[in-house]
N, C-alpha and C positions, 0 to 999 in steps of 0.2 A: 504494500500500500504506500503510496505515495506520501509522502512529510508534507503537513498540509500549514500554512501559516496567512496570520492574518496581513492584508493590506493595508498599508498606512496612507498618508496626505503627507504633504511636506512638513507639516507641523507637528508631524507624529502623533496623529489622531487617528483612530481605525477608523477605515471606511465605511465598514460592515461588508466586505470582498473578504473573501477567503482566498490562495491561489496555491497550485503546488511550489516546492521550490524550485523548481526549474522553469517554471512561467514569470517568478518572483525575480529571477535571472536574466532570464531573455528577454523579459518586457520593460526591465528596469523599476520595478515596482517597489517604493518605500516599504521597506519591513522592519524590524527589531529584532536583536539579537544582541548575546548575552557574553560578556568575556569573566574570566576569575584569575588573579592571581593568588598563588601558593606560594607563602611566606613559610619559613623553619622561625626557630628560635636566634639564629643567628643574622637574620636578616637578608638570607638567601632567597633568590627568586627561580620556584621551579618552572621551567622552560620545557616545552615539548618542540618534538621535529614533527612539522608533520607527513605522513605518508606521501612516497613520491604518487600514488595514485588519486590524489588530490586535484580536483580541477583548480582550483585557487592556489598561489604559493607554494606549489611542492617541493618537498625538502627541505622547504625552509624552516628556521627557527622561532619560534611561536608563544607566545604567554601560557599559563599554565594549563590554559579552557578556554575554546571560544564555539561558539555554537548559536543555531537561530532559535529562535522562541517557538512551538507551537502555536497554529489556533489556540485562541482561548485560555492558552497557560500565560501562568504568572510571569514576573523576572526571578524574580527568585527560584522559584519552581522548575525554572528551567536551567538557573545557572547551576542546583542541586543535581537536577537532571544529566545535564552533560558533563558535570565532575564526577559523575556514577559511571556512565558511560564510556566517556574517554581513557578515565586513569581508574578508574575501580573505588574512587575514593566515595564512601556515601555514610549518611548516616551520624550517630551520637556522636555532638565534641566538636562538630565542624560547624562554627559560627562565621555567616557569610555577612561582611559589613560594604553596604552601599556605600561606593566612590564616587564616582564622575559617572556622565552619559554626555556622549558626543556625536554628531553624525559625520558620515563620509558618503562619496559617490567615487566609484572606482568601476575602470573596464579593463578585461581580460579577454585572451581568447582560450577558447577551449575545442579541439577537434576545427579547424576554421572560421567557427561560430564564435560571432561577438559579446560578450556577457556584459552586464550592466550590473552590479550592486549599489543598492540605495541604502543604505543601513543604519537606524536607530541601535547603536551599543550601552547599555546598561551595563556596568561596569563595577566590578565587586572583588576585595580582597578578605581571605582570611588566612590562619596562622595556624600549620599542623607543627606541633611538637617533634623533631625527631623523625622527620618525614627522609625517610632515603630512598632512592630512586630506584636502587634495587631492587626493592621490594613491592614500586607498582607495577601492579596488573595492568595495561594500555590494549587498548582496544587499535588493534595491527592495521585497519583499513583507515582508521585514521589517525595515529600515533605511530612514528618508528623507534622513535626514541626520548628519552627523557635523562635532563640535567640539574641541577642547581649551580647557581650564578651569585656572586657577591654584585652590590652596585657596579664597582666600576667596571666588573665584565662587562655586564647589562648594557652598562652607556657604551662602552665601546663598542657593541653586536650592533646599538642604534645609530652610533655614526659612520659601522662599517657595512651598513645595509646588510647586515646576517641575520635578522630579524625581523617576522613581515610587519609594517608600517602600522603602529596605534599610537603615533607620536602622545596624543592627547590623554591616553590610557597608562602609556609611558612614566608619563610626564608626573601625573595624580600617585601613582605608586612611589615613584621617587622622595615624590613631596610627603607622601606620606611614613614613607620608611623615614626619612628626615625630620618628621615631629616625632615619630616614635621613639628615636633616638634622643634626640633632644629633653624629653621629658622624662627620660629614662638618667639624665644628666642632671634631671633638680636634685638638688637637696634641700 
């Protein structure tokens, strides 16, 4: 069955359209979708690669989760959802804190066909203890690999374009791991 999601307006309103993802694609239809970054205790950022059989970015180096929203599901529900799915990660302990939402329009080709994404990203990080990469389960058709990254890896994967383009999703983590620290410094 086909992944069915709803259609948005440029203001990130639902239409009341529903479309599959691949008409959400071709036609260039505003939709939403979900990104998560995966912090450790050290302040590491877990990175996935994603599957070269990826129409979007293949091979490329990726934030911890990114995925589209269902019809009808939540943001949250869905960024639960594709951290279940992607890395196996699900369930008690994992508290997801809303960051940023930014939009982009980006085209790709894929098989000669020209793709349009219109994307509303809701945007969430949370913090596994002790998370080693070893140890996830990644779903093969669209994970090949998984890392953790200190900041200045990270910024230098984004100035050396080895990492697919969420400058604005980027940007809010950084800033964010940068208060965490900081307030970890009061006395």
């Amino acid at each position: 069955m086909p992944e069915m999601i709803d259609v948005l307006d440029k203001n990130g309103n639902k239409t009341g359209e529903v479309a599959t993802r691949d008409e959400v694609h071709k036609n260039g239809l505003w939709h939403r979708s979900i990104a998560v970054a995966i912090l450790n205790e050290k302040d590491e950022i877990l990175l996935q690669q994603r599957s070269h059989n990826k129409k979007k970015n293949p091979d490329m180096w990726d934030i911890s989760v990114a995925g589209h929203i269902d019809a009808g599901e939540s943001v949250l529900v869905a960024a639960m959802r594709e951290t279940a799915e992607e890395l196996g990660i699900s369930g008690g302990g994992v508290n997801f804190c809303y960051l940023t939402r930014y939009c982009e329009i980006s085209t790709y080709d894929w098989n000669g066909e020209k793709m349009t994404d219109r994307q509303f990203f809701d945007c969430f990080v949370t913090r596994i203890t002790g998370i080693q990469p070893s140890e996830i389960t990644f779903q093969t058709d669209e994970v090949q690999a998984v890392k953790l990254v200190n900041v200045t890896e990270f910024e230098h994967m984004i100035k050396e374009k080895q990492i697919v383009d969420r400058r604005a999703f980027y940007e809010a983590i950084i800033n964010y791991i940068s208060h965490s620290n900081a307030a970890k410094n009061v006395v």
